[in-house]
N, C-alpha and C positions, 0 to 999 in steps of 0.2 A: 272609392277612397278607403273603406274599411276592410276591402280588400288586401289593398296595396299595403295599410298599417300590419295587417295580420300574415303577409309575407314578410314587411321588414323585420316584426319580433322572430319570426323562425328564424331568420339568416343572420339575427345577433347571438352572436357567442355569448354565453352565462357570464354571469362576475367572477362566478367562483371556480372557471374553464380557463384554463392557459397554458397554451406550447411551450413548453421545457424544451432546451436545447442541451448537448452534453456537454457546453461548457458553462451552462444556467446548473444543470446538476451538480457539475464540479464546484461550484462557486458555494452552491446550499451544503453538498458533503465538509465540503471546507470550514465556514462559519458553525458548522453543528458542532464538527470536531474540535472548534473553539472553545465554544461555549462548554461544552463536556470538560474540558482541562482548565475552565472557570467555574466548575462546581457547578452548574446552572441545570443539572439534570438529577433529579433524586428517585431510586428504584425504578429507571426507566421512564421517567415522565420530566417534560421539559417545563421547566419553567417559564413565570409569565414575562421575566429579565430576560433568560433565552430566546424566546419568537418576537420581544421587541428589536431586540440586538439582531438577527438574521432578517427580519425585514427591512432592519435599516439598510445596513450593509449590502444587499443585494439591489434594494434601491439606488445606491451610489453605486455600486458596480455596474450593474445589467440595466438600471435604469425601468421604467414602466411604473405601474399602480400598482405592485407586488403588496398583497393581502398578507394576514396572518393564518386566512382561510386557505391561501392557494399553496401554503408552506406544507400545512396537514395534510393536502390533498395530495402534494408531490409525495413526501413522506410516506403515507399511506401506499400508493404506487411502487415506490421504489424496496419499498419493503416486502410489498407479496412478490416480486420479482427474486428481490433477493430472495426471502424463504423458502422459494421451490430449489433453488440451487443448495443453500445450508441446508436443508432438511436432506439432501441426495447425500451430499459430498461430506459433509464434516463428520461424520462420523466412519470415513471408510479412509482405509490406509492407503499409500500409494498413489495417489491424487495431488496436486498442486496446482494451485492457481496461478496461470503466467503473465504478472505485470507486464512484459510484453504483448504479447498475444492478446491477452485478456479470455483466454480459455484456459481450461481444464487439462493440465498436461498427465498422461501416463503410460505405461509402456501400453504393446497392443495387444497382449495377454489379458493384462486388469483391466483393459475394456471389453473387450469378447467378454467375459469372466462375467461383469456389470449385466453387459447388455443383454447377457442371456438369461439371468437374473430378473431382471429387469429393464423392458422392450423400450420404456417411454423417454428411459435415459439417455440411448441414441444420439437426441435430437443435439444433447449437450460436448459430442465430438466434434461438430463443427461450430456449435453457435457460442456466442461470445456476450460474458456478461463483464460491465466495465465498472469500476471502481469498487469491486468487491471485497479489496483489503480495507478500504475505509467503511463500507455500509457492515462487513462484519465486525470494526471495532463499534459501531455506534450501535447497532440492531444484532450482533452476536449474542448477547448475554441474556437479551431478553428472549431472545427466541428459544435459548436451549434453558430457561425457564420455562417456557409455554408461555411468558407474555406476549403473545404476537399481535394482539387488540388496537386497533391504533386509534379508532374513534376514544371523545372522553365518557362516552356512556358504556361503552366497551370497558372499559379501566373501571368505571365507577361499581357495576358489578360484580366485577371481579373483586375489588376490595372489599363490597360487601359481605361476600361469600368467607371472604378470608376472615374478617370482624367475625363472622359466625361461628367460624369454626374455631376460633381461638377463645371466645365466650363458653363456645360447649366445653374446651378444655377445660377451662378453668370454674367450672361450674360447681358446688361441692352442693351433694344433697341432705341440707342442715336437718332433714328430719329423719333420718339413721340416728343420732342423738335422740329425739324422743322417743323412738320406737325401745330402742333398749330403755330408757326412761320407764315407760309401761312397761316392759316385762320384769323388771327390776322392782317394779309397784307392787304389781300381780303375784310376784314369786312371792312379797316379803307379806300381802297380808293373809299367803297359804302358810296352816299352820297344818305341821306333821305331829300328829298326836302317837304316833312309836316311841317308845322311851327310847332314852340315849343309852347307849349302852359304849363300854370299847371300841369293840367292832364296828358301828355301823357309824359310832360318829368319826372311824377314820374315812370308810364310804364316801359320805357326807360331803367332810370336806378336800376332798379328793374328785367328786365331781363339779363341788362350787369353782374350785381352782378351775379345771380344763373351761368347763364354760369362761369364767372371765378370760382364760388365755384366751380363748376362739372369738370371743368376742373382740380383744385386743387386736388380734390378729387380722381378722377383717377391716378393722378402721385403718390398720398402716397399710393394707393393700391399696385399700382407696388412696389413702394419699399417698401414697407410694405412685400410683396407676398416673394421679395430677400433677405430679412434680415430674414424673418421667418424660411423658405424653409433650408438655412443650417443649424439651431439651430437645428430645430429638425429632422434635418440628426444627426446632435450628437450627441443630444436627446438619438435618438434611436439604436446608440453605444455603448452609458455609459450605457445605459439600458440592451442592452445587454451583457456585459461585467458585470454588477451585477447580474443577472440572471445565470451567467455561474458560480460566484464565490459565489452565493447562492447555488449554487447545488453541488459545490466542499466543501465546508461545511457540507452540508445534508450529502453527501457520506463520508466525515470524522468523521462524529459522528455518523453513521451507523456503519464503522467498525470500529469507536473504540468502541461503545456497545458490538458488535462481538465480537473484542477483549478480553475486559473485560470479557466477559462469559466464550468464550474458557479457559482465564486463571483462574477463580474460578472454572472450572471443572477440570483442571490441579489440582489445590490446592487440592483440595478435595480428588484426586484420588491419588495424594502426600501422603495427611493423610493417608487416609486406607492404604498403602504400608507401612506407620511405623507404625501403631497400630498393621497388618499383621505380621512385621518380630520382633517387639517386644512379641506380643505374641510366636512365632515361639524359640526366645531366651531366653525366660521364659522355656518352655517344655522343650529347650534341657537342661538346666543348672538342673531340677527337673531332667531329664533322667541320667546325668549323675551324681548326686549324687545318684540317686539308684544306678546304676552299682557299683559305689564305695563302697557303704555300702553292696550290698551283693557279693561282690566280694573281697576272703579271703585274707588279708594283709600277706606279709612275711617278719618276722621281724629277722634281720640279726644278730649276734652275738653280734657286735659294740653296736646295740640297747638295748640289753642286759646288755652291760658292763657299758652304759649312764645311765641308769636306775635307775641300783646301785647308781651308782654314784651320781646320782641326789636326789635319798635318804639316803643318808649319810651312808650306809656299812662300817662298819669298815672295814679294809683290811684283818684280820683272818677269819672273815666270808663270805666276798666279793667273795672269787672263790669258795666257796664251793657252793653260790648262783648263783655264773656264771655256773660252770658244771651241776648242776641240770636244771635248764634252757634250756642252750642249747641241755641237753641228752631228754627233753620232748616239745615238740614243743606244746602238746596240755596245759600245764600249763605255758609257754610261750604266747598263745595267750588268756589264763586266764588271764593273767598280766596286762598285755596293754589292755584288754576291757574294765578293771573298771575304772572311773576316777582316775587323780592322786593322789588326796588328799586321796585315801584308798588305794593305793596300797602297802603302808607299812606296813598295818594289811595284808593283802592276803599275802604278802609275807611272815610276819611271821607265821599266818596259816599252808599254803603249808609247811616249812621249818616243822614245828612243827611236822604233821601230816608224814614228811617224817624220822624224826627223830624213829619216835614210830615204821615204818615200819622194 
């Protein structure tokens, strides 16, 4: 028995283990992308509104016990897959990603060029990574930060580091002030027993002066050095955060150029399929008027008697023109070939000629 218990625990799948399908992917890129154009995501970190909102939702959609845990998990995956491909591609010219395809489009030049460059790239001319214009709006900005961390102890560090080093910025070492304090003590209770004279008390105060400039001098470096020091931390923030949202542009008007072709080759291929089946309904409509025309009509007695009718028979002669008719089928479809404006000479013809007989 403790056997058997100790095989069924191997062959249960974890709580926190679950098959993604790529239309379970598509569903999480979706809701993320949600919640992102909800504010629900600050400096790259999702809110606790955002992973309640995407379990929901995926819940009602995909159905199952979908976790907050198995969201991380996906996320975390989907992200190192992506960043092998961003870290290759986004920074090389002549590259596009083909919402079609879902590969890496480029001439075979800038691939030779890559490959020889760089061996491991290869693998990315046939293989195919899917919903890369969505994971690089969600996961683009943090990666070309260097946030790529995706556990919260991951982040937590990080931010520590960052606290730290914004603390040292801003650090000022308050005993520069007492040190020149003491020297300032020390000068004042040296007494120079030299008499003063012209000359020496211009010396004098001509070296007092340079010392307080240099002294002066050094304090505004320092703070100089502390006011600088964070600008261009920010500096070099916003710089990067324009850089990220420069190249989510580029990559936007790559595939919408894509786009656009793909769909004028649609168009085109549109055309040809009605010019195609227009011609097609041309032939059969000729086909079947030949059939019609060499294929013998049978014209029923009724047609016979309309006929008459239609060209004014008196009624004495009317059946004798009906039984003639219907007893000769081939002077019947004498009848009906000729147009109708002469069928009232054929008919007295016929009639005439059958008289004589």
């Amino acid at each position: 028995m403790k056997e058997d218990s100790k095989m069924m625990k191997g062959s249960q799948q974890p709580k926190d283990m679950m098959r993604w399908s790529e239309e379970m992917d598509l569903a999480l890129l979706n809701a993320l992308t949600e919640e992102a154009h909800k504010g629900n995501r600050h400096d790259g970190s999702w809110t606790s509104e955002a992973y309640n909102n995407v379990v929901e939702l995926l819940r009602n959609t995909i159905g199952g016990h979908i976790t907050k845990q198995h969201i991380k998990n996906r996320m975390k995956t989907l992200k190192e897959n992506f960043g092998e491909a961003y870290d290759l591609f986004n920074s090389l010219s002549g590259f596009a990603w083909d919402p079609i395809t879902r590969k890496f489009d480029a001439e075979e030049e800038v691939w030779d060029a890559l490959i020889k460059e760089k061996p491991h790239a290869a693998k990315w001319k046939r293989m195919c990574i899917k919903n890369y214009d969505m994971m690089k709006y969600l996961f683009g900005v943090d990666r070309a930060k260097g946030k790529t961390s995706g556990t919260g102890k991951d982040k937590k560090k990080r931010w520590e580091k960052e606290r730290e080093k914004e603390k040292e910025k801003e650090f000022i070492d308050l005993n520069d002030s007492f040190e020149d304090a003491g020297i300032r003590e020390t000068e004042s209770n040296y007494v120079d027993e030299t008499p003063l004279s012209p000359s020496n008390f211009d010396a004098f105060s001509q070296g007092q002066s340079n010392q307080s400039n240099g002294t002066t001098a050094n304090r505004g470096a320092k703070r100089k050095a502390h006011v600088v020091e964070p600008v261009e931390s920010q500096y070099e923030k916003v710089s990067v955060g324009i850089d990220a949202l420069a190249e989510a542009v580029k990559d936007g008007n790559n595939r919408s150029e894509k786009l656009y072709q793909v769909v004028e080759r649609q168009v085109v291929v549109a055309e040809r399929q009605v010019s195609v089946a227009e011609r097609q309904v041309d032939i059969a409509e000729k086909e079947l008027t030949i059939i019609q025309q060499s294929r013998p009509r049978h014209y029923s007695e009724s047609d016979v008697w309309n006929v008459l009718t239609d060209l004014g028979i008196n009624n004495n002669c009317k059946m004798d023109c009906y039984r003639f008719f219907c007893a000769n089928e081939q002077k019947k479809r004498e009848l009906f070939g000729v147009p109708p404006e002469m069928r009232l000479q054929v008919l007295i013809d016929m009639m005439a000629e059958a008289n004589k007989k």
